[in-house]
Every structure is written in C-alpha cells, then in structure tokens.
Backbone as CSV, one residue per row, in Angstrom:
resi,resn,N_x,N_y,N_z,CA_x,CA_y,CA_z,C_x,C_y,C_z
1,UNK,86.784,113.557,122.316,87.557,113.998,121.163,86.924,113.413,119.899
2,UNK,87.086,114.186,118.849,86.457,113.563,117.647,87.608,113.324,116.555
3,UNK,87.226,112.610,115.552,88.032,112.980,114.509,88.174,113.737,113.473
4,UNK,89.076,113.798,112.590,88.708,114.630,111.619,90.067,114.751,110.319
5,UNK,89.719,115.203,109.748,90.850,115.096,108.222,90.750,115.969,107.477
6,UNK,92.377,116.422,107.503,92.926,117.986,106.812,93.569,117.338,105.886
7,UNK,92.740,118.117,104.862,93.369,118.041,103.937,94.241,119.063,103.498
8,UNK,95.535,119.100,102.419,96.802,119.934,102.201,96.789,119.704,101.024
9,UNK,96.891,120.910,100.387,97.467,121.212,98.999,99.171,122.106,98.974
10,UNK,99.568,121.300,98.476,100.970,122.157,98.757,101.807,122.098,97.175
11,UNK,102.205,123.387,97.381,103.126,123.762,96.155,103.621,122.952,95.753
12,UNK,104.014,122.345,94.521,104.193,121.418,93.617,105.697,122.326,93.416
13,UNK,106.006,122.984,93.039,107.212,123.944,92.793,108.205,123.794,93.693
14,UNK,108.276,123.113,94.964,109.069,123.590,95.707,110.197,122.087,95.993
15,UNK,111.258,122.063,96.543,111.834,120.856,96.232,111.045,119.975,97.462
16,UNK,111.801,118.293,97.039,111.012,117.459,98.488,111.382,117.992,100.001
17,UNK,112.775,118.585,100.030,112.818,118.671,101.712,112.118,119.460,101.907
18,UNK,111.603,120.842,101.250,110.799,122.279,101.991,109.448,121.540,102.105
19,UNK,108.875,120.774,101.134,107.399,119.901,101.164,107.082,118.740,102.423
20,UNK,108.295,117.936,102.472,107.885,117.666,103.680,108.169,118.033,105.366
21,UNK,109.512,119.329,105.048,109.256,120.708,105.982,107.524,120.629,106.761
22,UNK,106.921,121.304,105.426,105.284,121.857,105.077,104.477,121.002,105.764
23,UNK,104.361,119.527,105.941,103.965,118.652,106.216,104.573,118.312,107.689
24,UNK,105.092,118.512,108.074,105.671,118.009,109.415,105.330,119.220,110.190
25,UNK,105.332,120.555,109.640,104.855,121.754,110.223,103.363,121.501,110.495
26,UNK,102.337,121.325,109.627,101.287,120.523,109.377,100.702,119.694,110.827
27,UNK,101.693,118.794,110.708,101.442,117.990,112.072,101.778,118.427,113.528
28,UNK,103.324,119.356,113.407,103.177,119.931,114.796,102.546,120.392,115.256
29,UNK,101.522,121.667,114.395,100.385,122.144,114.721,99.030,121.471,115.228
30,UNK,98.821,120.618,114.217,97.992,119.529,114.961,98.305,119.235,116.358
31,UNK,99.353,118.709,116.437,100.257,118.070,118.025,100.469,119.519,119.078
32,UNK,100.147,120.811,118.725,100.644,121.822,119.712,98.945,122.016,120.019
33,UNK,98.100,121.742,119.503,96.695,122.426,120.022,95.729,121.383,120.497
34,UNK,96.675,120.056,120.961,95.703,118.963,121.553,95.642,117.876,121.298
35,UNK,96.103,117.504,119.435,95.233,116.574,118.556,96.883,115.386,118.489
36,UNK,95.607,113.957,118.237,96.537,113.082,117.993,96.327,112.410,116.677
37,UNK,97.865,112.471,116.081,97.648,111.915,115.148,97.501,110.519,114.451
38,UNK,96.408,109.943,113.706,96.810,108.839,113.680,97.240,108.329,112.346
39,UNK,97.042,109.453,111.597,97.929,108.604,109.896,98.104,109.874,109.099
40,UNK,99.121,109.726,108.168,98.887,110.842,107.158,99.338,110.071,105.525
41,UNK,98.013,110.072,104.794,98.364,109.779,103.533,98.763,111.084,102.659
42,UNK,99.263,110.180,101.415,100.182,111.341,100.943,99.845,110.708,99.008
43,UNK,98.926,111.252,98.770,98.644,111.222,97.067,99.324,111.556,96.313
44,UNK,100.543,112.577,96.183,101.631,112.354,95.275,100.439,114.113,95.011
45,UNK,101.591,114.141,93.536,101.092,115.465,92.432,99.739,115.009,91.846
46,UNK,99.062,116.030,91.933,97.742,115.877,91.052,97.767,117.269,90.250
47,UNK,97.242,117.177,89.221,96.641,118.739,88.750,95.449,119.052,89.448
48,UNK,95.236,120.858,89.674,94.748,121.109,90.452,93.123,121.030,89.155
49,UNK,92.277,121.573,89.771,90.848,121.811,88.865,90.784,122.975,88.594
50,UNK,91.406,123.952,89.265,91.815,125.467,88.492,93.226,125.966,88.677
51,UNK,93.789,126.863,87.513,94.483,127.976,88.382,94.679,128.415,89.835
52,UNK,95.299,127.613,90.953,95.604,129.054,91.384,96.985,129.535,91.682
53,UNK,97.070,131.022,92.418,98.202,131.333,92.321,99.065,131.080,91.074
54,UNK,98.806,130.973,89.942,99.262,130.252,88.621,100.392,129.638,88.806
55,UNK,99.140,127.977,89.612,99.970,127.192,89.144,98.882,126.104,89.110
56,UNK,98.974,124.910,88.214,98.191,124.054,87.736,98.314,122.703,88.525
57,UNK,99.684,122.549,89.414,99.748,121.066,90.205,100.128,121.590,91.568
58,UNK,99.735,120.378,92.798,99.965,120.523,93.948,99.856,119.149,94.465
59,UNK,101.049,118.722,95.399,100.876,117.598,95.913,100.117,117.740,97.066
60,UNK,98.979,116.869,97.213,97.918,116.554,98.050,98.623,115.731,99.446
61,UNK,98.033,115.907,100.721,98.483,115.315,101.807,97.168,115.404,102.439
62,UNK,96.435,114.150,103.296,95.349,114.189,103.971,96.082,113.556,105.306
63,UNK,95.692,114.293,106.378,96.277,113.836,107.979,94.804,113.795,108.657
64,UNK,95.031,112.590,109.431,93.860,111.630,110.127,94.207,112.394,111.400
65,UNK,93.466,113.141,112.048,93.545,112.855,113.341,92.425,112.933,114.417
66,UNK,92.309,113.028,115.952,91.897,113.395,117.015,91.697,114.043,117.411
67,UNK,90.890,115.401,117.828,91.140,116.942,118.339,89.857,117.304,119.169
68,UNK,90.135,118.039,120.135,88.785,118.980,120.805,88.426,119.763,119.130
69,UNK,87.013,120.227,119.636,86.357,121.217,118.782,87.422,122.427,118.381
70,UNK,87.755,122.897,119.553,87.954,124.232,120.131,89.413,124.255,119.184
71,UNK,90.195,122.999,118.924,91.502,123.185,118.473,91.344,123.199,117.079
72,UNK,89.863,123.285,116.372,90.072,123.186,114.715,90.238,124.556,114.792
73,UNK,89.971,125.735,115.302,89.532,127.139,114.592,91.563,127.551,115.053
74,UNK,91.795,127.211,116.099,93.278,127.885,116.074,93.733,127.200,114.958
75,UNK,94.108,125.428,114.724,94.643,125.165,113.466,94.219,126.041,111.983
76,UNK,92.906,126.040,112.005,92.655,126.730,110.426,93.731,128.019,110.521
77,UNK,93.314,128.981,111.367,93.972,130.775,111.325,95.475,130.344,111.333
78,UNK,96.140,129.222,111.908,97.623,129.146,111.104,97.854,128.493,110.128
79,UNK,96.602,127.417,109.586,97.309,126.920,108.219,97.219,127.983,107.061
80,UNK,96.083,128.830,107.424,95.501,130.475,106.556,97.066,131.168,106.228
81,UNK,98.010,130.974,107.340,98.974,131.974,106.344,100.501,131.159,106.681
82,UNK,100.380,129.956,106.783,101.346,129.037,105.959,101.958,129.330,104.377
83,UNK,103.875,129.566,104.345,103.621,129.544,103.310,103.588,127.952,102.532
84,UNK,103.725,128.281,101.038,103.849,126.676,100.299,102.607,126.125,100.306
85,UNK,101.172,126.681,101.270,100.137,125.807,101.572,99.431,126.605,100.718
86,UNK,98.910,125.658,99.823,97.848,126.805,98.547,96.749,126.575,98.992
87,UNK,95.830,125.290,99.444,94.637,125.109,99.552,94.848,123.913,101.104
88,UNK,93.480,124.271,102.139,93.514,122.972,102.644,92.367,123.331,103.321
89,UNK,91.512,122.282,104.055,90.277,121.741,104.231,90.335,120.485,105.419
90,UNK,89.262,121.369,106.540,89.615,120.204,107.579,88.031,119.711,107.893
91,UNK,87.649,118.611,107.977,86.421,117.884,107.814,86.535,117.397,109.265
92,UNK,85.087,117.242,109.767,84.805,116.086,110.835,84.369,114.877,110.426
93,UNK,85.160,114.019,110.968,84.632,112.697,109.995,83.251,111.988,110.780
94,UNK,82.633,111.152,110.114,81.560,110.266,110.769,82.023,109.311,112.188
95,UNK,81.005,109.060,112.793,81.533,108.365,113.902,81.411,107.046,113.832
96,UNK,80.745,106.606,112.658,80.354,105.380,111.975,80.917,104.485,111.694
C-alpha cells in the first residue's frame, strides 16, 4: 500500500454541518475502496487564485492516507461529481 494526499476544496458558502457532511463523505470513500486513514488537516478559508464557479473562497481540507493503486481512479470518478466539492487533487506521496 502506498500513501497519498487528497486534497479538498470545498464551498466556502455552505454552513459548518453540510462542510463537514463533505468531509466525512470524503473519508468514507476513502474507507469504502480499501484506504486507511491516517490524518486529516483542515486549513480553514483561503481565497481561491481564481474564480471559480463564482466564487472567490473555499475551505481547504488535505486527508493523509493508505490505498492500493487501483482505489485512487474509483475515488477520483466520485469525488468528480460530489456536490459542495469545487476542486480536489490526490498526490502519491514520497516514500522518504
């Protein structure tokens, strides 16, 4: 298993319970296709670097975890049509 870190951009608009809804959805998915989690930081509101969907802020969430290969491509195609999720990005981290 390797690791790796998704990152989450999530609607800034929406109140705290639906956001961390978004985020716990986030992780079940992780947890339904294999992966273990081992942390999730949580950066608060940032402004974004562009427009999108017109809107200018999104609170950022990065989740640490564990996963086969095979379980990043099912996670991406459901975080793809998550709603509330504007942007997110899942990296393999170094083994270093």
């Amino acid at each position: 298993m390797s690791k790796y870190e998704l990152a989450v951009v999530v609607n800034a608009q929406i109140d705290d319970e639906a956001r961390t809804a978004v985020v716990d959805n986030c992780k079940a998915l992780v947890e339904r296709f294999g992966g273990t989690i081992a942390d999730v930081e949580e950066w608060g509101k940032k402004k974004l670097a562009y427009e999108i969907q017109k809107m200018n802020e999104g609170f950022y969430y990065f989740i640490h975890f564990e996963a086969e290969g095979s379980a990043i491509a099912e996670i991406e195609s459901r975080m793809r049509i998550m709603d509330n999720v504007i942007r997110y990005l899942c990296v393999k981290q170094d083994e270093a």
